[in-house]
N, C-alpha and C positions, 0 to 999 in steps of 0.2 A: 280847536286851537292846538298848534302844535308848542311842544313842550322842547325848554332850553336843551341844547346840547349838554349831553352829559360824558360823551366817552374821553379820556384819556388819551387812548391809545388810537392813531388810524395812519392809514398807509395811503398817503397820496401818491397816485400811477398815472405816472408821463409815459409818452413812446418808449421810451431805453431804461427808465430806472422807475422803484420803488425808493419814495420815501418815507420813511416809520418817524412820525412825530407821537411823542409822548407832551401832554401840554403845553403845545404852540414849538417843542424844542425837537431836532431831528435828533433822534438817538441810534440811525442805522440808514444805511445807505444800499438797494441790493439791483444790479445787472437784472436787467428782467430776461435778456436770452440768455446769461449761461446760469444764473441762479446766486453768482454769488456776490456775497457781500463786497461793499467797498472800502474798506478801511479806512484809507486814506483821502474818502471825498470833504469836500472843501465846505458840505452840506453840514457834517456831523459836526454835535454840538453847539449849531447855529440855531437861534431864534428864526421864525417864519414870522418876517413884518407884515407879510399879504401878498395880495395877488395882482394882477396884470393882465389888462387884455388892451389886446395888440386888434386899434378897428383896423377897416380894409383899406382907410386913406391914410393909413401909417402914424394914425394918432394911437396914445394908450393911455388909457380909463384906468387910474388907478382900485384899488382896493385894500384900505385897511384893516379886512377884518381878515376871515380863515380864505386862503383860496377857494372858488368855484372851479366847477367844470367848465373847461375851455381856457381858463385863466393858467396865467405861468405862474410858479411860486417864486418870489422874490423872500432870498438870503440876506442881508447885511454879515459880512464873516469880516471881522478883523478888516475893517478897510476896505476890501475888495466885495462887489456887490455878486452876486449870483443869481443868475433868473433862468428856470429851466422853462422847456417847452411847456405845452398847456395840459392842464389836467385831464385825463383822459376819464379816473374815477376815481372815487372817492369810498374806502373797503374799511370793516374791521380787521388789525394783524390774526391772526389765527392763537388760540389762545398758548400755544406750546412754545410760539416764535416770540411770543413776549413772555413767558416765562423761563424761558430758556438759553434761546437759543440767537439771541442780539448779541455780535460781534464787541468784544471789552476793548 
């Protein structure tokens, strides 16, 4: 039997970005080709309500729990909704990126 998720911290990887959610919350946004962070995405600070998969006849299967693989992450920010492409993987941040080195 597999046991409840317990990490805090993970880094959901689309095509173009990393996102660093700390308990369901993005606390860090990062360019996956030039490395760096985004300060100003529309991500940070936003709740992850779930995920989103987009079938082939142009329906979409929602999901309200943590995004899967293949699924887009769906934002609610302030009104405006944000759903990035789909999840490519699903990582631990590296332990010196969360103690350090996440963009204030």
């Amino acid at each position: 039997m597999i046991g409840s998720e317990r990490r805090v911290n993970k880094v959901l990887v689309t095509r173009n970005t990393e996102y660093h959610i700390r308990r369901d919350v993005c606390v860090a946004v990062r360019d996956r080709q030039s490395g760096e962070w985004l300060r100003g995405h529309l991500a940070i600070r936003q709740r992850v309500h779930g995920g989103l998969k987009f079938t082939r006849s142009g329906g979409i299967l929602p999901n309200l729990g943590a995004p899967s693989l293949g699924e887009s992450i769906f934002f609610h920010a302030a009104g405006r909704d944000l759903v990035t492409s789909p999840v490519l993987s699903i990582e631990r941040p590296p332990l010196d990126t969360v103690a350090d080195h996440y963009p204030s």
